[in-house]
C-alpha positions, 0 to 999 in steps of 0.5 A: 572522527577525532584524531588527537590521541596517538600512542605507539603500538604494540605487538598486541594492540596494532595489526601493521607496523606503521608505528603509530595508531589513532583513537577513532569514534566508530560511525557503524550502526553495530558499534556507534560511538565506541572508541577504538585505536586504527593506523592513519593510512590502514587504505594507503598503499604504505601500511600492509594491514590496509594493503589485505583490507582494501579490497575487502572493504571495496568488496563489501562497500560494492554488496551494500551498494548493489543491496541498497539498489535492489531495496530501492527497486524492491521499495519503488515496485511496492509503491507502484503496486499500491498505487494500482491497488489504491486506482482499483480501490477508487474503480471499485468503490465508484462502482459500487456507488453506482450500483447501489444507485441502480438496485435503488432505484430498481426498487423504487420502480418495483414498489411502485409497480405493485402499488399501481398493481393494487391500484387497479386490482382495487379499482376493477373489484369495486367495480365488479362489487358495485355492478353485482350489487345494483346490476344495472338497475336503471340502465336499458337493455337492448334486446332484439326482437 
């Protein structure tokens, strides 16, 4: 704040009867930069306008302060959510990693039970096939008498 210009008030331009106002640079986020004339003492005791201002001031001062507590709590509730949802995020993915492991290894299991499957439903015609051909010439029958 820059406090080298005074000026005398006027009935127009000044709210208190102080006498004597200073040229400030407002720090608000709605008017930053602008210039503007305020009394010296507008929050002591001494000037009337400060005197009505005061605990207008100290009532908005306290809403921003409880509203910035409550972002705060609303802002570190949201941190603590994502980062439940980012641990269930790991659960799921490692079990999704794991269960495609099992159905991959399931279906390695089923291809080669049907390849064993073949196999031996091969193996087993061949050999009906080669005993029907040659019906067992060579081989002696053992009969009764």
């Amino acid at each position: 704040m820059s406090s080298t210009t005074t000026y005398e008030s006027t009935s127009s331009g000044h709210m208190c009867n102080m006498g004597q106002c200073v040229e400030r640079t407002s720090l608000s986020i709605h008017n930053f930069g602008k210039r503007f004339y305020g009394c010296q003492q507008w929050l002591s005791i001494t000037c009337p306008h400060g005197r009505a201002i005061a605990p207008l001031v100290h009532e908005r001062f306290t809403r921003c302060k409880v509203e910035a507590i409550g972002a705060r709590n609303e802002r570190d509730e949201a941190h603590a959510r994502e980062a439940e949802a980012r641990k269930l995020l790991r659960i799921a993915k490692s079990k999704a990693k794991k269960t495609k492991l099992a159905l991959w290894i399931a279906e390695d299991k089923v291809y080669k039970y049907r390849l064993a499957l073949l196999l031996s439903w091969t193996v087993v015609g061949l050999y009906f096939v080669f005993f029907t051909i040659f019906g067992g010439r060579g081989h002696t029958q053992l009969r009764l008498p």
